[in-house]
Structure formats: structure tokens, C-alpha cells
C-alpha positions in Angstrom: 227.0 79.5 -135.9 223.8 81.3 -136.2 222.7 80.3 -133.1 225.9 81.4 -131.1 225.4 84.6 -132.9 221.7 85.1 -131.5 222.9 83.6 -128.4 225.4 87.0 -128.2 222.7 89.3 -129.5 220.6 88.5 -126.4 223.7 88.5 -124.0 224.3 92.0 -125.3 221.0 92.9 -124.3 221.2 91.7 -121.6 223.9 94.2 -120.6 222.3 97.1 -122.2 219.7 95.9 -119.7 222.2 96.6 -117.1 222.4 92.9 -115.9 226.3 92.4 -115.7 227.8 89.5 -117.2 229.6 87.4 -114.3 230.8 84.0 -116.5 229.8 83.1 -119.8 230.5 79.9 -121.9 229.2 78.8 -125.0 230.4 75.1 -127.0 229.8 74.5 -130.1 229.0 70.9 -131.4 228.4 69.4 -135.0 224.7 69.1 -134.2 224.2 70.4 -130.3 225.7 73.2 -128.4 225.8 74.1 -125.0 225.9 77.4 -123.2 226.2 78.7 -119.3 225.4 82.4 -118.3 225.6 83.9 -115.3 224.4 87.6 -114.4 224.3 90.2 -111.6 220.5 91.1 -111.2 220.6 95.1 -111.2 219.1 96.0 -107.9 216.8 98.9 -107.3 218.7 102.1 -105.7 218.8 102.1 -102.0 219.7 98.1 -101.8 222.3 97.0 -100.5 224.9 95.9 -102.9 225.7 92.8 -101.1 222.9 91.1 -101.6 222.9 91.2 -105.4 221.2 88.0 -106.5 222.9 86.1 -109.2 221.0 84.1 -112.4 222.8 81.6 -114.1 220.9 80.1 -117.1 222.0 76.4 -118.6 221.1 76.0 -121.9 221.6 72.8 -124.3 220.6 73.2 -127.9 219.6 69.8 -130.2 220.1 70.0 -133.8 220.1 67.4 -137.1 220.2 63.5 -136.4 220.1 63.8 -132.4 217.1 65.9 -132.4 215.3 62.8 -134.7 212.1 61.5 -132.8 211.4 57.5 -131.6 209.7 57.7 -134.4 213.0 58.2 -136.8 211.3 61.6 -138.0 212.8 64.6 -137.9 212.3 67.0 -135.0 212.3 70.4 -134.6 216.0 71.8 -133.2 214.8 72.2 -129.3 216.8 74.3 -126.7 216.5 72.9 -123.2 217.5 75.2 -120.3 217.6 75.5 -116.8 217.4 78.9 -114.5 219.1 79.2 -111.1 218.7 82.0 -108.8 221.9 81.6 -106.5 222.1 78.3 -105.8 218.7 77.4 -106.1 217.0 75.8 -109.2 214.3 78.9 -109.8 212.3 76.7 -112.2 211.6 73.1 -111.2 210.8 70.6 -113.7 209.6 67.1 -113.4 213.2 65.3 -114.5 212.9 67.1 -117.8 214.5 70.6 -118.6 211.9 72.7 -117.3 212.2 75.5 -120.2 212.1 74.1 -123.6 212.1 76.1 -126.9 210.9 74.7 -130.0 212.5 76.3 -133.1 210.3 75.9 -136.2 211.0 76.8 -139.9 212.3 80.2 -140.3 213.5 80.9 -137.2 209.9 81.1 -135.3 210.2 79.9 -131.7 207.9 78.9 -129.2 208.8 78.4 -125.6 207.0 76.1 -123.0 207.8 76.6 -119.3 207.3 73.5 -117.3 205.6 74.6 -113.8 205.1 71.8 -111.6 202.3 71.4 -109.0 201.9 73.3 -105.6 202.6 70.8 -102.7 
């Protein structure tokens, strides 16, 4: 539940922001969750207002026994997430989520953006 509630928090600044909220899920699990945002970029004045790029952001979060290592030890709860612009992934990974964040003790987070290689 705490998680849901920072998951708001950030969606409410997102708005502040001026991004508008376009869908928004969020399911909670015993020990994952899930969550699907999608926002109206706010454009610069002078653009045209049919062009307004959308983001949607995928999140899954891991928790308690499924977020235990090959190892059997216990992991940290990780938040995997994908970005789209449109229809387009805007982050590509390598077959893993390309946006992880690692939530330590306390609350600290650390996030690690998977960029692949140019071609």
C-alpha cells in the first residue's frame, strides 16, 4: 500500500507538472503490483495541438518471496518499467525491462537505465 501511495504522489506531480493524465491503472498483488500510465506531453505554445505526443509508462514492482535470488537469498524489492512514446518503445532494452529500480532499506532507491548499443 505504500507503494501505490508513492505511486499517486508522483502521478500528482506529474499533473502539477501539467502533463495530463490520459489512463491510469494500478494492481495490487500480495507480493508484486503492476501499474500503466499514460500522459499528454504539454507542448510548448505555438504547437499545434494535434500533434501532442503521448507517454505511457509500464511498471511491475517485485516484492517478498518472488523477488528471492537463484541463490534463495533475499533481494531487494525491484521495479521494472518500460517507456513508450506513442507507439514506439522510447527505451530499448536487451529482453530485460530496460529501467529497473532497486529499492534498498529505508526507502533509498537507485535506478539503472539499460541503453543498448548504436547500430
Amino acid at each position: 500500500m505504500q507503494a501505490e501511495a508513492r505511486y499517486d504522489a508522483v502521478v500528482a506531480q506529474l499533473q502539477a507538472a501539467g502533463y495530463r493524465v490520459v489512463d491510469r491503472t494500478y494492481a495490487r498483488g500480495w507480493f508484486s503490483s503492476s501499474a500503466r500510465l499514460q500522459l499528454e506531453v504539454p507542448l510548448p505554445e505555438g504547437r499545434a495541438a494535434d500533434a501532442t505526443p503521448r507517454v505511457m509508462i509500464k511498471t511491475h514492482a517485485r516484492t517478498g518471496p518472488s523477488s528471492a535470488t537463484s541463490s534463495g537469498r533475499s533481494a531487494s524489492p525491484a521495479l521494472d518499467s518500460e517507456v513508450w512514446l506513442d507507439s514506439e518503445p522510447l527505451i530499448v532494452g536487451d529482453g530485460a525491462a530496460p529501467v529497473r529500480t532497486l529499492v534498498g532499506f529505508l526507502g533509498s532507491a537507485k535506478t539503472i537505465v539499460a541503453v543498448p548499443r548504436g547500430r
